[in-house]
N, C-alpha and C positions, 0 to 999 in steps of 0.2 A: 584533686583537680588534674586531670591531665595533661600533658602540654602538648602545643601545637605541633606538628612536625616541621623537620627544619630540613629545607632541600640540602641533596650532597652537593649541590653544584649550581651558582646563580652564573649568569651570563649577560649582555647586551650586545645586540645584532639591530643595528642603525638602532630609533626608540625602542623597537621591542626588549622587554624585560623578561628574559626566561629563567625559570626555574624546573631543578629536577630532582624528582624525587624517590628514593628509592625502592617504592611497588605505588601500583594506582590506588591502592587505601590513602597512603598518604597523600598522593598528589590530591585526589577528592578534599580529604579534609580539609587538605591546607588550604586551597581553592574556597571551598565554603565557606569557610572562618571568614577570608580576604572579601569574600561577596555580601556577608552578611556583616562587617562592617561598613563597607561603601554602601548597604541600601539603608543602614540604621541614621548613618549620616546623611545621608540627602532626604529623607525621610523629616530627619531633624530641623536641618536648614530649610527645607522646602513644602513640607506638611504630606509628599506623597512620591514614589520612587515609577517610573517607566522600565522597564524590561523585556528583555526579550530572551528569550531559550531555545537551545538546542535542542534536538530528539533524537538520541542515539544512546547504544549501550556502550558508548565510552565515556556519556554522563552518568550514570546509574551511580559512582559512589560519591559522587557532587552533589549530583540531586538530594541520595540520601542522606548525607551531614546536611544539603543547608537546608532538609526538611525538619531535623530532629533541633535546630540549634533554636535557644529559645533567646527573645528578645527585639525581634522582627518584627513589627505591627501590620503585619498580610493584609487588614483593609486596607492599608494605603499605598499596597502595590498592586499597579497597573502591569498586565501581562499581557505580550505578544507570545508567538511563536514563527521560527523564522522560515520554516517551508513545511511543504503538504502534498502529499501524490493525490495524483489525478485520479478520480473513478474509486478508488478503493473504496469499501463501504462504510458506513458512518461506526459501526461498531467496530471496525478490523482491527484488530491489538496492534498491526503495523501501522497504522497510523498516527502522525504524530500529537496530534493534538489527544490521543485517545493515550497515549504512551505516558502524555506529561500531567495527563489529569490522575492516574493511574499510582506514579512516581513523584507527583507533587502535588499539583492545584489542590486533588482531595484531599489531600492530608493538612494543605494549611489554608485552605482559600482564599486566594487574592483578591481584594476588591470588587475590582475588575477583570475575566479574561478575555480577549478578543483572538475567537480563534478563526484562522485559516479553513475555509468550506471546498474542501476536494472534491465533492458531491455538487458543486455549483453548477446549475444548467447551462453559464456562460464563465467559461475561466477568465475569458478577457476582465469581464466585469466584474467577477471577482476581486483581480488584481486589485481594479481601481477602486475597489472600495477598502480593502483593507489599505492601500495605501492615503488614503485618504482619513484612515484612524490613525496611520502611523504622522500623517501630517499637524493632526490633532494635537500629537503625543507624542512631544520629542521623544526619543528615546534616549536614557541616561546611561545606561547599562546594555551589553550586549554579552551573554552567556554563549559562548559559541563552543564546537569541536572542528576538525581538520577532517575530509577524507582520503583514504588513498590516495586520490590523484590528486590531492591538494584543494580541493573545494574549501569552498565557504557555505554554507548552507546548501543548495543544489546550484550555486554557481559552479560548474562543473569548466575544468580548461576549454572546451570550446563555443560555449554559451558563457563566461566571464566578459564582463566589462566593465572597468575600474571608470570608466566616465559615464556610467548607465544611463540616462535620462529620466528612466523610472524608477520607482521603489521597491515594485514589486513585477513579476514577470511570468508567464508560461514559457516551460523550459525541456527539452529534451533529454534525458537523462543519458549521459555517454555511458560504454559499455562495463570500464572499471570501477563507475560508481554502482552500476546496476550490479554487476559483481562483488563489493563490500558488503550491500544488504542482505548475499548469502552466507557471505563470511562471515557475517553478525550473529548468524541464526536467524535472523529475522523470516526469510524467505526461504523456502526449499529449495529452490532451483532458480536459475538464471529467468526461466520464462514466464513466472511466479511476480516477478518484480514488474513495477508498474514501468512503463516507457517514461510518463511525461508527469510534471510535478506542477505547482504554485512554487516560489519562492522570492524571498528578499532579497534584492539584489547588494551588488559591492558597496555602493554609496550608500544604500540606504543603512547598512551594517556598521561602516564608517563613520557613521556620522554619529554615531552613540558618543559620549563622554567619556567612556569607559568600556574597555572587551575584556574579559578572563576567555583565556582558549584553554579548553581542557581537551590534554592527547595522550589518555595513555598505549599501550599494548605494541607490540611485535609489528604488526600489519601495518603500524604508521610511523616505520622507521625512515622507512624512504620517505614518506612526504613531509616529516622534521626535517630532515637530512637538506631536502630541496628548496622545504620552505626558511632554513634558516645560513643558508651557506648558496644558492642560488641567485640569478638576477631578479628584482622584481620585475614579475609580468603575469602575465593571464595564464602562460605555461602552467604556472603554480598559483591562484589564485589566492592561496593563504600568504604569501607573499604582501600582500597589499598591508597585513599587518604591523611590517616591520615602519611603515610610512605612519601609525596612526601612533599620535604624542601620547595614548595612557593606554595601551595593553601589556597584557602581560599573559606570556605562553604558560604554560603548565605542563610539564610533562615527568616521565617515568624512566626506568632506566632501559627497558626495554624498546620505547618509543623512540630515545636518544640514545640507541646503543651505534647507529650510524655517524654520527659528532666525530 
Protein backbone atom coordinates (compact mmCIF):
# COMPACT_ATOMS: atom_id res chain seq x y z
CA UNK A 1 0.00 0.00 0.00
CA UNK A 2 1.46 3.19 -0.49
CA UNK A 3 1.43 5.96 1.87
CA UNK A 4 0.25 9.30 1.53
CA UNK A 5 2.54 12.11 1.22
CA UNK A 6 3.45 14.08 3.93
CA UNK A 7 4.01 18.04 3.27
CA UNK A 8 7.74 19.44 4.27
CA UNK A 9 6.23 22.25 5.77
CA UNK A 10 2.48 22.88 7.44
CA UNK A 11 1.66 26.58 8.21
CA UNK A 12 -1.50 28.96 9.36
CA UNK A 13 -2.08 32.32 7.99
CA UNK A 14 -5.22 33.89 9.92
CA UNK A 15 -7.88 30.28 9.31
CA UNK A 16 -6.09 29.27 6.33
CA UNK A 17 -4.30 26.03 6.72
CA UNK A 18 -1.45 25.64 4.27
CA UNK A 19 0.54 22.97 3.35
CA UNK A 20 3.62 22.21 1.24
CA UNK A 21 4.74 19.86 -0.60
CA UNK A 22 7.74 18.95 -2.15
CA UNK A 23 6.79 18.50 -6.28
CA UNK A 24 3.15 18.90 -7.55
CA UNK A 25 2.83 14.91 -7.61
CA UNK A 26 2.62 15.05 -4.16
CA UNK A 27 0.84 18.13 -3.45
CA UNK A 28 -2.01 16.52 -6.17
CA UNK A 29 -2.28 13.43 -4.22
CA UNK A 30 -2.19 14.61 -1.05
CA UNK A 31 -5.14 17.05 -2.00
CA UNK A 32 -7.11 14.19 -3.38
CA UNK A 33 -6.74 11.70 -0.75
CA UNK A 34 -8.01 14.97 1.57
CA UNK A 35 -11.09 15.56 -1.09
CA UNK A 36 -12.03 12.14 -1.27
CA UNK A 37 -12.41 11.78 2.11
CA UNK A 38 -14.53 14.88 2.97
CA UNK A 39 -16.83 13.79 -0.17
CA UNK A 40 -17.16 10.02 1.22
CA UNK A 41 -18.17 11.61 4.54
CA UNK A 42 -20.84 14.05 3.67
CA UNK A 43 -21.85 11.61 1.29
CA UNK A 44 -22.25 9.29 4.30
CA UNK A 45 -23.96 11.84 6.52
CA UNK A 46 -25.94 13.34 3.96
CA UNK A 47 -26.83 10.64 1.09
CA UNK A 48 -25.15 13.17 -1.71
CA UNK A 49 -21.89 15.67 -1.85
CA UNK A 50 -22.34 19.34 -3.99
CA UNK A 51 -19.12 20.49 -5.71
CA UNK A 52 -17.52 22.65 -7.57
CA UNK A 53 -14.05 22.50 -9.73
CA UNK A 54 -11.52 24.31 -11.17
CA UNK A 55 -10.27 24.15 -14.89
CA UNK A 56 -6.83 24.64 -15.17
CA UNK A 57 -3.50 22.58 -15.66
CA UNK A 58 -2.42 23.33 -12.23
CA UNK A 59 -5.29 20.69 -11.29
CA UNK A 60 -4.44 17.91 -13.79
CA UNK A 61 -2.57 15.89 -10.91
CA UNK A 62 -5.59 16.37 -8.32
CA UNK A 63 -7.97 15.65 -10.90
CA UNK A 64 -5.95 12.64 -11.64
CA UNK A 65 -5.50 10.84 -7.99
CA UNK A 66 -9.14 11.85 -7.22
CA UNK A 67 -10.13 10.30 -10.56
CA UNK A 68 -8.26 7.00 -9.93
CA UNK A 69 -9.09 6.71 -6.01
CA UNK A 70 -11.70 4.06 -5.59
CA UNK A 71 -14.41 4.44 -2.85
CA UNK A 72 -16.43 7.61 -3.93
CA UNK A 73 -20.07 6.78 -4.88
CA UNK A 74 -19.93 9.44 -8.30
CA UNK A 75 -23.79 9.10 -8.41
CA UNK A 76 -24.31 10.94 -5.51
CA UNK A 77 -22.10 13.77 -6.42
CA UNK A 78 -23.58 16.93 -7.78
CA UNK A 79 -21.08 18.89 -9.93
CA UNK A 80 -20.47 22.53 -10.70
CA UNK A 81 -17.74 24.15 -12.47
CA UNK A 82 -16.77 27.62 -11.48
CA UNK A 83 -16.08 29.67 -14.70
CA UNK A 84 -16.37 29.52 -18.66
CA UNK A 85 -15.21 31.92 -21.48
CA UNK A 86 -17.35 33.53 -23.56
CA UNK A 87 -17.85 32.62 -27.42
CA UNK A 88 -15.47 29.79 -27.42
CA UNK A 89 -16.97 26.81 -29.11
CA UNK A 90 -18.71 24.19 -27.69
CA UNK A 91 -15.91 21.55 -28.58
CA UNK A 92 -12.78 23.81 -27.84
CA UNK A 93 -10.33 21.74 -25.63
CA UNK A 94 -9.83 25.39 -23.83
CA UNK A 95 -12.84 25.12 -22.56
CA UNK A 96 -13.65 24.44 -19.22
CA UNK A 97 -16.29 22.47 -18.88
CA UNK A 98 -14.97 20.52 -22.01
CA UNK A 99 -11.40 20.11 -19.97
CA UNK A 100 -13.24 18.73 -16.80
CA UNK A 101 -15.31 16.24 -18.73
CA UNK A 102 -12.01 15.23 -20.47
CA UNK A 103 -10.03 14.97 -16.96
CA UNK A 104 -12.83 13.73 -14.75
CA UNK A 105 -16.66 13.81 -15.29
CA UNK A 106 -15.91 10.91 -18.13
CA UNK A 107 -13.94 8.94 -16.24
CA UNK A 108 -16.12 8.63 -13.11
CA UNK A 109 -19.63 10.25 -13.89
CA UNK A 110 -21.16 12.42 -11.41
CA UNK A 111 -24.82 12.19 -10.92
CA UNK A 112 -25.32 15.26 -11.69
CA UNK A 113 -23.14 17.93 -13.93
CA UNK A 114 -24.41 21.34 -14.25
CA UNK A 115 -22.34 22.91 -16.66
CA UNK A 116 -21.61 26.68 -17.38
CA UNK A 117 -22.95 27.54 -21.47
CA UNK A 118 -20.25 30.08 -22.81
CA UNK A 119 -22.05 29.57 -26.11
CA UNK A 120 -25.35 31.28 -24.41
CA UNK A 121 -27.18 33.67 -26.59
CA UNK A 122 -27.73 35.95 -23.42
CA UNK A 123 -24.72 35.75 -20.88
CA UNK A 124 -26.68 37.94 -18.48
CA UNK A 125 -29.19 35.05 -18.33
CA UNK A 126 -26.93 32.64 -18.32
CA UNK A 127 -25.62 33.87 -15.04
CA UNK A 128 -28.87 33.68 -13.52
CA UNK A 129 -29.64 30.45 -14.35
CA UNK A 130 -26.75 28.67 -13.13
CA UNK A 131 -27.00 30.80 -10.14
CA UNK A 132 -30.06 29.68 -9.61
CA UNK A 133 -28.89 25.76 -9.57
CA UNK A 134 -26.18 26.86 -7.38
CA UNK A 135 -29.03 28.29 -5.07
CA UNK A 136 -30.69 24.98 -5.41
CA UNK A 137 -27.40 23.25 -4.39
CA UNK A 138 -25.61 24.55 -1.70
CA UNK A 139 -22.35 24.01 -2.28
CA UNK A 140 -20.30 21.68 0.14
CA UNK A 141 -17.09 21.71 -1.28
CA UNK A 142 -15.16 24.04 -3.43
CA UNK A 143 -12.07 22.56 -5.62
CA UNK A 144 -10.34 25.76 -6.50
CA UNK A 145 -6.67 27.05 -7.98
CA UNK A 146 -5.02 30.72 -7.64
CA UNK A 147 -4.02 32.66 -10.78
CA UNK A 148 -1.14 34.83 -11.35
CA UNK A 149 -2.60 37.82 -10.21
CA UNK A 150 -4.36 36.08 -7.45
CA UNK A 151 -7.79 35.27 -8.95
CA UNK A 152 -10.34 33.10 -7.82
CA UNK A 153 -11.97 31.69 -10.53
CA UNK A 154 -12.06 34.76 -13.16
CA UNK A 155 -12.49 36.92 -10.34
CA UNK A 156 -9.64 38.75 -11.62
CA UNK A 157 -8.25 42.13 -9.18
CA UNK A 158 -10.28 44.56 -10.75
CA UNK A 159 -13.72 42.89 -11.35
CA UNK A 160 -13.24 41.12 -7.58
CA UNK A 161 -15.79 41.84 -4.99
CA UNK A 162 -15.80 40.12 -1.69
CA UNK A 163 -19.59 41.51 -1.04
CA UNK A 164 -20.76 40.52 -4.63
CA UNK A 165 -24.60 40.62 -4.73
CA UNK A 166 -24.57 37.96 -7.11
CA UNK A 167 -23.31 34.41 -7.63
CA UNK A 168 -22.41 34.40 -10.78
CA UNK A 169 -21.25 37.33 -13.30
CA UNK A 170 -19.93 38.43 -16.79
CA UNK A 171 -16.47 39.37 -16.40
CA UNK A 172 -13.74 41.05 -18.27
CA UNK A 173 -10.73 39.21 -18.12
CA UNK A 174 -7.47 41.58 -17.12
CA UNK A 175 -4.43 41.34 -19.14
CA UNK A 176 -2.23 39.06 -16.55
CA UNK A 177 -4.92 36.56 -16.42
CA UNK A 178 -5.35 36.62 -20.23
CA UNK A 179 -1.56 36.25 -20.22
CA UNK A 180 -1.41 32.89 -17.83
CA UNK A 181 -3.62 31.03 -20.38
CA UNK A 182 -0.61 31.44 -22.60
CA UNK A 183 1.70 30.41 -20.16
CA UNK A 184 -0.51 27.29 -19.58
CA UNK A 185 -0.07 26.30 -23.20
CA UNK A 186 -3.57 26.60 -23.30
CA UNK A 187 -3.63 29.40 -25.94
CA UNK A 188 -0.99 30.47 -28.55
CA UNK A 189 -0.89 33.90 -28.30
CA UNK A 190 -2.21 36.79 -26.12
CA UNK A 191 -4.89 37.48 -28.89
CA UNK A 192 -6.03 33.82 -28.99
CA UNK A 193 -7.35 34.18 -25.49
CA UNK A 194 -11.07 35.11 -25.10
CA UNK A 195 -11.57 38.92 -23.56
CA UNK A 196 -14.80 38.09 -21.42
CA UNK A 197 -15.85 34.92 -19.30
CA UNK A 198 -18.99 33.48 -17.05
CA UNK A 199 -17.91 33.14 -13.60
CA UNK A 200 -18.73 32.42 -9.81
CA UNK A 201 -18.07 35.15 -8.03
CA UNK A 202 -16.30 35.66 -4.13
CA UNK A 203 -19.25 34.85 -2.09
CA UNK A 204 -20.64 32.49 -3.97
CA UNK A 205 -17.10 30.40 -3.75
CA UNK A 206 -17.21 31.42 0.16
CA UNK A 207 -19.90 30.12 0.92
CA UNK A 208 -19.02 26.30 0.33
CA UNK A 209 -18.33 24.38 3.70
CA UNK A 210 -15.24 23.56 2.55
CA UNK A 211 -12.22 24.94 -0.20
CA UNK A 212 -8.96 22.79 -1.19
CA UNK A 213 -6.76 25.35 -3.15
CA UNK A 214 -4.51 23.54 -5.27
CA UNK A 215 -1.23 25.83 -6.40
CA UNK A 216 1.48 24.29 -7.62
CA UNK A 217 4.45 25.63 -10.17
CA UNK A 218 7.00 28.69 -10.43
CA UNK A 219 4.39 31.05 -12.10
CA UNK A 220 2.45 31.22 -8.87
CA UNK A 221 5.11 32.11 -6.58
CA UNK A 222 4.26 35.71 -6.32
CA UNK A 223 0.57 35.23 -5.98
CA UNK A 224 1.42 32.49 -2.75
CA UNK A 225 3.75 35.06 -1.79
CA UNK A 226 0.82 37.96 -1.75
CA UNK A 227 -1.94 35.73 -1.08
CA UNK A 228 -0.46 34.46 2.07
CA UNK A 229 1.85 37.38 3.73
CA UNK A 230 -0.32 40.45 2.01
CA UNK A 231 -3.34 42.50 3.31
CA UNK A 232 -6.66 41.02 2.58
CA UNK A 233 -8.42 42.84 -0.34
CA UNK A 234 -9.46 42.43 -4.01
CA UNK A 235 -5.73 43.48 -4.81
CA UNK A 236 -5.15 39.77 -4.30
CA UNK A 237 -8.47 38.18 -4.57
CA UNK A 238 -7.13 34.68 -3.14
CA UNK A 239 -6.84 36.59 -0.19
CA UNK A 240 -10.41 36.24 0.73
CA UNK A 241 -9.23 32.62 1.72
CA UNK A 242 -7.39 33.34 4.63
CA UNK A 243 -11.27 34.85 6.11
CA UNK A 244 -12.97 31.32 5.36
CA UNK A 245 -13.06 28.97 8.75
CA UNK A 246 -12.18 25.38 6.54
CA UNK A 247 -9.75 25.87 3.75
CA UNK A 248 -6.79 24.71 3.21
CA UNK A 249 -4.03 26.01 0.50
CA UNK A 250 -2.07 23.38 -1.18
CA UNK A 251 1.03 24.11 -2.52
CA UNK A 252 4.65 23.07 -3.74
CA UNK A 253 8.02 24.05 -3.20
CA UNK A 254 8.32 25.88 -6.18
CA UNK A 255 4.96 27.70 -5.73
CA UNK A 256 6.16 28.58 -1.98
CA UNK A 257 9.77 29.17 -2.94
CA UNK A 258 8.75 33.10 -2.16
CA UNK A 259 7.73 32.38 1.77
Amino acid sequence: MTSLPLPDKTLQVDNLQVEIYADRGKMGAAAAHAAAKRMKDVIARRGSVTTVFAAAPSQNEFLATLASLEGIDWDQVIAFHMDEYIGLPADAPQGFGYFLRERLFDLVTPGVVHYLNGQARDPAEECRRYAALLEANPVDIVYAGVGENGHLAFNDPPVADFADPVKVKVVELDETCRMQQVHDGCFPDFDSVPTHALTMTIPALMAARWIYTMVPGPTKAQAIRDTLTGSIGTHCPATALREHPNAVLYADRDSAALL
